[in-house]
C-alpha positions as CSV (number, residue, x, y, z in Angstrom):
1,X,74.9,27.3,-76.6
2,X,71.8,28.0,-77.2
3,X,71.8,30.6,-79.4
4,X,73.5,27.9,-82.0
5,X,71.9,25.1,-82.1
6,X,68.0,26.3,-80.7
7,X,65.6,26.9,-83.6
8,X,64.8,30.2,-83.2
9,X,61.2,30.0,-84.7
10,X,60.3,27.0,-82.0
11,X,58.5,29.1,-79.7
12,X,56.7,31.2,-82.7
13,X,55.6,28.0,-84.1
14,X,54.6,26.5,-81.0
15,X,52.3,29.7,-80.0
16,X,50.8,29.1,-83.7
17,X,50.3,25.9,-83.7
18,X,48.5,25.7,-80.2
19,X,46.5,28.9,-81.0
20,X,44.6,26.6,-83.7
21,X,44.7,23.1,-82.2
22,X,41.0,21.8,-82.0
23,X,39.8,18.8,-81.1
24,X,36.9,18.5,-83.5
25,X,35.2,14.7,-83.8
26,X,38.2,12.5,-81.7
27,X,38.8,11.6,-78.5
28,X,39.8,14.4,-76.2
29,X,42.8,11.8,-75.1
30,X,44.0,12.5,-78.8
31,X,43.6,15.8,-78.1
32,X,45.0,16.2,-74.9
33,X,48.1,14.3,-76.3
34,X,49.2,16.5,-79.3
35,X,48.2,19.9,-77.0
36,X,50.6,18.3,-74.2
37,X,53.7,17.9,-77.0
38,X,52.8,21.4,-78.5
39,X,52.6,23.0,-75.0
40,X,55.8,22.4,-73.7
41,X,57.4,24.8,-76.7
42,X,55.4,27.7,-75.9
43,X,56.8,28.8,-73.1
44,X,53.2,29.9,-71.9
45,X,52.4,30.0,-68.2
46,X,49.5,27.5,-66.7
47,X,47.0,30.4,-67.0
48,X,47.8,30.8,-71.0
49,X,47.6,27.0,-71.6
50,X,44.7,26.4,-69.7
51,X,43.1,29.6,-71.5
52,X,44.3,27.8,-75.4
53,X,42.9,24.2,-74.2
54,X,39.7,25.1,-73.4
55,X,39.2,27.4,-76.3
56,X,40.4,23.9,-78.9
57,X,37.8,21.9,-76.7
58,X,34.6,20.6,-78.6
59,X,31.5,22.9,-78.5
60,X,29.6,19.9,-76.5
61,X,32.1,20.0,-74.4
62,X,32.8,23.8,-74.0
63,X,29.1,24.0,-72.9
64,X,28.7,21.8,-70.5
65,X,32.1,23.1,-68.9
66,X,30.0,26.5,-68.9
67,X,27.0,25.0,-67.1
68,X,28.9,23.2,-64.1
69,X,31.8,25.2,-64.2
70,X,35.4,25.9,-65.7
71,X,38.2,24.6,-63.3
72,X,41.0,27.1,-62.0
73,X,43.8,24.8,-62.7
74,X,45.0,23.3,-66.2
75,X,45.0,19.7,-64.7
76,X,41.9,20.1,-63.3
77,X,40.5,21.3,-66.3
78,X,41.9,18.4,-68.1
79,X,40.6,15.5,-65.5
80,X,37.0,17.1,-66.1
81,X,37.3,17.2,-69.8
82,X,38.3,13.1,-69.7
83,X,35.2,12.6,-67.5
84,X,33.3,14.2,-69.2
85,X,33.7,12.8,-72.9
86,X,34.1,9.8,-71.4
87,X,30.4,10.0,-70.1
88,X,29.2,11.3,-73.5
89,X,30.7,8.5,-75.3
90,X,29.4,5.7,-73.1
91,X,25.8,7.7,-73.4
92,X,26.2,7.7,-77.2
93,X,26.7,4.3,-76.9
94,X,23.8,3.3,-75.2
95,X,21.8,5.4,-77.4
96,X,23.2,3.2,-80.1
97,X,22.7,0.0,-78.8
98,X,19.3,0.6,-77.6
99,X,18.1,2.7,-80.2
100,X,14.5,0.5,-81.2
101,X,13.4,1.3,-77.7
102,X,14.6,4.6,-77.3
103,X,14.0,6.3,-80.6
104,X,10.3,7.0,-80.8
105,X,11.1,9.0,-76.9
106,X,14.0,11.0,-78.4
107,X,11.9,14.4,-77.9
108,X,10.3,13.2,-74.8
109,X,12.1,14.8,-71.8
110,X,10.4,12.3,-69.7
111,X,12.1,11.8,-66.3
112,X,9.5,8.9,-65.7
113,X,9.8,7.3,-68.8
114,X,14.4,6.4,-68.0
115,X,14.8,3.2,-66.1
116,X,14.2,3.4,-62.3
117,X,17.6,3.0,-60.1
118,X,18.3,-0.3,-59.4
119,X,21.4,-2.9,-58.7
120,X,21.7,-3.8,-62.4
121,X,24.4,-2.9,-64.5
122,X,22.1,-0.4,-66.7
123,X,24.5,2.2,-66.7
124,X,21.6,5.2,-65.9
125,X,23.1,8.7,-66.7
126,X,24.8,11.0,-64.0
127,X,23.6,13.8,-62.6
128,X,26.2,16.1,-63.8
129,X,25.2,15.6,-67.5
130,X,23.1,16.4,-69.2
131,X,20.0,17.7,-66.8
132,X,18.8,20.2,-68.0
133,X,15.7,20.0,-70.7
134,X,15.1,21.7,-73.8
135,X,11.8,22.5,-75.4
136,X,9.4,20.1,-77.1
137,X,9.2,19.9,-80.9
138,X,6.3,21.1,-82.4
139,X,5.1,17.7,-83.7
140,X,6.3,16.1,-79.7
141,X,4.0,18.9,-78.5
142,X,0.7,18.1,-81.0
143,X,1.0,14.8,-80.3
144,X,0.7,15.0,-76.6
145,X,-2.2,17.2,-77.3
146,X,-4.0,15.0,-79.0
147,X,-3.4,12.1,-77.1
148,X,-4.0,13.8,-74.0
149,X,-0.6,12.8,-72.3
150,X,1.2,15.9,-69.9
151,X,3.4,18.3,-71.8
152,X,6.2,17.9,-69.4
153,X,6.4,13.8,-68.6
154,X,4.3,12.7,-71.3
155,X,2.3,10.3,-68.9
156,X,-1.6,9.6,-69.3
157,X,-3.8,10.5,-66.8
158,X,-2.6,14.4,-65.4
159,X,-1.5,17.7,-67.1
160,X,1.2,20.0,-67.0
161,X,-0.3,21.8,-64.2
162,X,-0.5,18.7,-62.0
163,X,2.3,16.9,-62.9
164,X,4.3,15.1,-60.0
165,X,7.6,15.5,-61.6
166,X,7.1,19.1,-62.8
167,X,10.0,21.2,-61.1
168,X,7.9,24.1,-58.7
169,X,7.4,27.4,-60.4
170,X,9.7,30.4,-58.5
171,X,6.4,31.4,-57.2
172,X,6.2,28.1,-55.3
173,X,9.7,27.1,-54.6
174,X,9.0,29.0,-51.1
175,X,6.3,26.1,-50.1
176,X,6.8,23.1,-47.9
177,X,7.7,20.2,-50.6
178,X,8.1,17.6,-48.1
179,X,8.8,14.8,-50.2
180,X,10.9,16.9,-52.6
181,X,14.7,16.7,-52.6
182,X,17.6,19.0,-53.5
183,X,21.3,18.5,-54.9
184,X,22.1,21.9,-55.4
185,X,25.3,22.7,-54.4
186,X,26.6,19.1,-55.0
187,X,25.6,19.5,-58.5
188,X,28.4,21.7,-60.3
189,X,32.3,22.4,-60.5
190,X,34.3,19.6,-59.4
191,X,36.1,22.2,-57.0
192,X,37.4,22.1,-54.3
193,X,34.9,20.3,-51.4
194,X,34.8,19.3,-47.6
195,X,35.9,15.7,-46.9
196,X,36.8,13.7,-44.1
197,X,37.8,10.0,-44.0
198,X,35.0,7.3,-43.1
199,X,34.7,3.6,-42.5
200,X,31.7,1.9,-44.0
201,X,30.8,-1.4,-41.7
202,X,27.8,-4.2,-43.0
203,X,27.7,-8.0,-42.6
204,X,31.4,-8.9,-42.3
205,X,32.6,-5.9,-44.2
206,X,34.4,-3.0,-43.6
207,X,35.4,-0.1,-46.1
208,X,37.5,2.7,-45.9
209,X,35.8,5.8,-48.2
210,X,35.9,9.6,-48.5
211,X,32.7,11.4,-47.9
212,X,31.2,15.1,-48.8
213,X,30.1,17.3,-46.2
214,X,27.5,19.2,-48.1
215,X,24.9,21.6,-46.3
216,X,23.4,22.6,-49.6
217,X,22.1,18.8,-50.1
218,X,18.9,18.2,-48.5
219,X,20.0,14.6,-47.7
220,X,22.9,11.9,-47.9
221,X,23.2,10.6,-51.2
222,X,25.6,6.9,-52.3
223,X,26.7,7.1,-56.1
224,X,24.8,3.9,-57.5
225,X,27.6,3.0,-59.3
226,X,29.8,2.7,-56.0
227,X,27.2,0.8,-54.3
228,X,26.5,-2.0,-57.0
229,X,30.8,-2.4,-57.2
230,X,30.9,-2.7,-53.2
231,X,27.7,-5.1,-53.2
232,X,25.7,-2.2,-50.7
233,X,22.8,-3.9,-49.5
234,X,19.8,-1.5,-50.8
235,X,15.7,-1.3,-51.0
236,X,12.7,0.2,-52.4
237,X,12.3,3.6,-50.7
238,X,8.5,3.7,-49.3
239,X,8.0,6.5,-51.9
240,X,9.8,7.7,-54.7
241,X,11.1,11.3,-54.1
242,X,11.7,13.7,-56.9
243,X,15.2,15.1,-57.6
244,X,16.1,18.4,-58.3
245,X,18.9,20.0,-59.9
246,X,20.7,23.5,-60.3
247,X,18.4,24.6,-62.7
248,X,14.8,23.3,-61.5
249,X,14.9,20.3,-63.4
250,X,14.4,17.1,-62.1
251,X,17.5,13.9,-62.6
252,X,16.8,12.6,-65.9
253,X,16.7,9.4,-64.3
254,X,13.5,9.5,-62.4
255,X,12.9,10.4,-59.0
256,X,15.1,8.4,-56.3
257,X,13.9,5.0,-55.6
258,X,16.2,3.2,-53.9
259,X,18.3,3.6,-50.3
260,X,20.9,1.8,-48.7
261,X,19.9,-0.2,-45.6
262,X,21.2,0.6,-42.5
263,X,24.7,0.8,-42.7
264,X,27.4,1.8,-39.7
265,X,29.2,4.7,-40.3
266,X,32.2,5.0,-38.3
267,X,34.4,8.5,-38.3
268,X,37.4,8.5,-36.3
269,X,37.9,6.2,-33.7
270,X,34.9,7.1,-31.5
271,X,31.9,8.3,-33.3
272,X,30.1,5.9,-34.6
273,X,26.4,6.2,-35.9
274,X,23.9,3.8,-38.5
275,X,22.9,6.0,-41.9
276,X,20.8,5.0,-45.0
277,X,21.8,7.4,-48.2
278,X,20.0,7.6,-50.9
279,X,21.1,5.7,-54.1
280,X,21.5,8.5,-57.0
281,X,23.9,8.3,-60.0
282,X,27.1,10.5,-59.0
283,X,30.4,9.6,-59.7
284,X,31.9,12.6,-59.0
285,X,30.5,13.0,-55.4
286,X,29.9,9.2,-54.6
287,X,28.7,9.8,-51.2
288,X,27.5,13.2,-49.9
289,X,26.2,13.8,-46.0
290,X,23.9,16.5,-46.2
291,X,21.9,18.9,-44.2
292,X,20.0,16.5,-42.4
293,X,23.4,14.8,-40.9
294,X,24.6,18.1,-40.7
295,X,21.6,19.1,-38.4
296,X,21.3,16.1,-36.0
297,X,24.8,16.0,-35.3
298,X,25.8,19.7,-35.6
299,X,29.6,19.2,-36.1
300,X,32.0,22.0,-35.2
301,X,34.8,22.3,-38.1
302,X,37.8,24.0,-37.2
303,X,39.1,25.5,-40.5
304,X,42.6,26.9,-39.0
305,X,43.5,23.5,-38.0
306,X,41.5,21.2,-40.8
307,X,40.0,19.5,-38.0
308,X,35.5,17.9,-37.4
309,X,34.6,17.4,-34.0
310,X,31.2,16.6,-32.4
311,X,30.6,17.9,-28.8
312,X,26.7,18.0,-29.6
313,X,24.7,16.5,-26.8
314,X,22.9,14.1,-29.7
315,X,26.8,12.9,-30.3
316,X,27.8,12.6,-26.7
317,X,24.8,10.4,-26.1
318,X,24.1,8.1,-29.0
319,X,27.5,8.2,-30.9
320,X,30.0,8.0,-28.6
321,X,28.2,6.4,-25.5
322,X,29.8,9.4,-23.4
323,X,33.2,9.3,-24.2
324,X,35.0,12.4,-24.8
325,X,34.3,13.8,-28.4
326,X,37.8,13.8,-30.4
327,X,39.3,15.3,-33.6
328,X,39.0,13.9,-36.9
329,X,41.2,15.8,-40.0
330,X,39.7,16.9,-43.0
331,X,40.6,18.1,-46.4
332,X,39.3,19.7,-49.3
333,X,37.9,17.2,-52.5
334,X,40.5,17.2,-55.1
335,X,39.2,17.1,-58.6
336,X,40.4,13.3,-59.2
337,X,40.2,11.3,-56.5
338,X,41.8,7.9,-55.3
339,X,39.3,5.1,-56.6
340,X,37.8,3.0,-53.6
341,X,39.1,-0.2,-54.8
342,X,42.7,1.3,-53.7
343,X,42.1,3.1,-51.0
344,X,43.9,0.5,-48.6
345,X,46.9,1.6,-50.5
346,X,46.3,5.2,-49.5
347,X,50.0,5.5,-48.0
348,X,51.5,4.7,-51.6
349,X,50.3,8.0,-53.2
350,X,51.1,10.3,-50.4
351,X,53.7,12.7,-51.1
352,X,56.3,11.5,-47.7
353,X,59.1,11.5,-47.6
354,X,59.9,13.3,-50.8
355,X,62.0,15.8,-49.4
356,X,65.1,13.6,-47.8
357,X,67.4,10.8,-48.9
358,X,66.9,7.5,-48.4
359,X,69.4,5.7,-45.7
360,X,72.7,4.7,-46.7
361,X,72.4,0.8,-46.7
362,X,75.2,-2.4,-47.5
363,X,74.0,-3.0,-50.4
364,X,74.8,0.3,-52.0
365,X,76.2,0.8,-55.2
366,X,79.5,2.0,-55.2
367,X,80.8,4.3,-58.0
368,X,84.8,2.8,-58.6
369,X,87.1,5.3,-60.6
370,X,90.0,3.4,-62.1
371,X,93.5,5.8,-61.3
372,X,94.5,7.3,-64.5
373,X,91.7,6.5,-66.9
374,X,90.2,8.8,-69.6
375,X,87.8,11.2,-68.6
376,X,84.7,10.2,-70.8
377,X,83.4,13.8,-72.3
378,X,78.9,13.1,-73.8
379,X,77.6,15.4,-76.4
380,X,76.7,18.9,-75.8
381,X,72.7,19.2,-76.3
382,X,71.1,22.1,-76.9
383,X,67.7,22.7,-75.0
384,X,64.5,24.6,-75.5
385,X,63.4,27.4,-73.5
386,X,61.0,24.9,-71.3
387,X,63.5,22.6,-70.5
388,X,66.5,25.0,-70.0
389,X,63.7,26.3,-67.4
390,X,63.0,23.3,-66.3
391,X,66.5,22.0,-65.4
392,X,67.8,25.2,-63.7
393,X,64.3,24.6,-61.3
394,X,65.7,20.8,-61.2
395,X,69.4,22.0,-59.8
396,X,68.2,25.0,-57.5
397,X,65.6,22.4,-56.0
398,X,68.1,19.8,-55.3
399,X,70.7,22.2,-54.0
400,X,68.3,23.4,-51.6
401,X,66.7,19.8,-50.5
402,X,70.8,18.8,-50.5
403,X,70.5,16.2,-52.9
404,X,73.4,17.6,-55.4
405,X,75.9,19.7,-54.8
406,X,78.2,22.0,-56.8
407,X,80.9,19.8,-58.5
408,X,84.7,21.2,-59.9
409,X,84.7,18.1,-62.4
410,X,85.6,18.8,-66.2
411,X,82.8,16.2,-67.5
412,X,79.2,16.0,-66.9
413,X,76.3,13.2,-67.6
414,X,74.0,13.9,-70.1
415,X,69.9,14.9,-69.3
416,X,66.8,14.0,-70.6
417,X,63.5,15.4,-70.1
418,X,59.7,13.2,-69.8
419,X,56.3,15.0,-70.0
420,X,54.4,14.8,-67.0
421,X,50.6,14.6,-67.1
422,X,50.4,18.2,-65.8
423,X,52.4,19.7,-69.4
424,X,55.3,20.0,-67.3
425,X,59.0,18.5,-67.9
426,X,60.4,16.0,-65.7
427,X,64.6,15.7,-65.7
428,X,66.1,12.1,-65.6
């Protein structure tokens, strides 16, 4: 039928349409919504689609996909895009609403001059935006000059050479920076990353999180964010430590100076250990155990079975109080992940029991034919190439899962098709 009734310039129009879709000055959720209704005529595979929505994407945010990274999925590279003009709204805002006290600093890349980290609800920008710092203006740069204030801070009383937030030359990156921290490989692509389950204990409560297992990060870091939401006890660190990022610059923020006190980590059902993180903006890696953990513990990860285990002597000892050292599953970090405040209701978004029929039960509903009726006959339909696609995957699924089988009968139900928040067609 579909050689009747489909248009026949759908697909050609679609492909045309898509190829100059851009999403210009709005919200990328207006974007993301016409790009979903235009893709699903295209007939273009994920690879093609993801290719078309990142080309339509804003230059802002076309660049800072190419600093931290372009996903390899289209969904993925959707989530990041709604992060990410979600965070350069809220900063515009900021800008807007504070802009007597932030407008004679809007050339100063000044890492000391941002608001320490605290509890408050200041909203200090995230490490994953933004970092990296451009050059002074000429009239920025005279002024510091004559004022003698550094070149890179803009503080009083040092210069560029002896500045305490200056990133290390390449020439000295190779020299003991003891108080000198490092996010480097936590700092990028939202791909794929280490997890494994954890229970956070303090006072009276008890939360059930998702850390990072990062070697690349040269300590354990708690998203501040997280922490002021969950009420995470926290203090003044004895000294604040400078933090770096990818690129050599420091977190736009300031150095770090805040940690969580003492908190009880407990993995599995045995190991059990007290940790203080470090309290850093991240809201895309809230908490992170870095090298250090990663050292004292020395955890053997089994990738053929997903499985952490900790037969170190340190473990054995002080983490486990001698019991046998068990197995605790992992999994990679997907690129959106179930917010904390419903991770009791972790059960509800797992994918069981997808596969099988639920029981028969005595309160089923009964389908009655009446001997002799008329045969109701619905109106024929005709499809595009997406969804005729899209219900022959439908049938040869069920048929295989034994949901549906093949049927004799003269008459048929009518089908409807629903986007799904991947581009895809769901059948009802």
């Amino acid at each position: 039928m579909n050689p009747i009734y489909d248009d026949p310039l759908r697909s050609s129009a679609a492909l045309t349409t898509i190829r100059h879709l851009k999403q210009g000055r709005r919200p990328v959720e207006d974007y993301i919504s016409e790009f979903r209704a235009v893709a699903a005529d295209t007939g273009l595979n994920d690879v093609g689609l993801k290719d078309h929505f990142r080309h339509g994407l804003s230059e802002q945010l076309k660049d800072e996909l190419a600093r931290i990274g372009v996903p390899t999925s289209l969904e993925a590279l959707i989530t990041q895009s709604l992060v990410l003009d979600q965070r350069f709204r809220e900063r515009r805002q900021e800008r807007l609403s504070n802009a007597p006290f932030t407008s004679p600093r809007r050339h100063e890349p000044s890492p000391a001059s941002s608001p320490r980290q605290t509890s408050s609800s200041s909203n200090p920008e995230p490490m994953e935006i933004g970092t990296t710092k451009g050059p002074l203006s000429p009239s920025e740069r005279d002024r510091r000059r004559h004022q003698n204030l550094c070149l890179y801070c803009g503080k009083p009383g040092h210069l560029l050479r002896g500045c305490p937030t200056r990133p290390p030359r390449p020439s000295e990156r190779g020299k003991n920076h003891p108080t000198m921290a490092s996010l480097q490989s936590v700092v990028g692509s939202a791909s794929t990353h280490l997890t494994i389950p954890i229970t956070l204990q303090w006072g009276d409560r008890s939360v059930d999180l998702n850390a990072i297992i990062d070697s690349g990060a040269s300590n354990s870091f708690f998203d501040l964010s997280l922490a002021t939401s969950l009420a995470v006890p926290t203090q003044l660190k004895k000294k604040p430590v400078p933090l770096h990022m990818v690129d050599g610059s420091t977190l736009r923020t300031g150095p770090v100076t805040h940690e969580t006190t003492l908190l009880k980590l407990l993995i599995g059902t045995k190991h059990q250990e007290k940790l203080q993180w470090d309290i850093v903006p991240s809201p895309l890696f809230p908490i992170v155990l870095g090298l250090p953990w990663l050292r004292t513990h020395n955890p053997y990860i089994d990738w053929s079975s997903n499985t952490v285990s900790f037969p170190s002597c340190h473990c054995r000892v002080h983490c486990m109080n001698g019991s046998k050292s068990e197995k605790v599953a992992f999994s990679t970090y997907p690129s959106s992940t179930l917010p904390p405040k419903y991770s009791e209701f972790q059960d509800v978004f797992e994918k069981k029991g997808v596969d099988t029929l639920p029981p028969h039960r005595e309160y089923d509903c009964p389908i009655d034919l009446l001997p002799g009726a008329p045969i109701p006959h619905g109106r024929i339909f005709n499809l595009s190439v997406p969804e005729s696609q899209s219900l022959k995957d439908y049938i040869e699924d069920s048929l295989t899962k034994g949901f549906i089988r093949h049927s004799t009968s003269p008459a048929g139900a009518g089908i409807f098709f629903v986007g799904k928040k991947d581009g895809g067609l769901r059948p009802c």
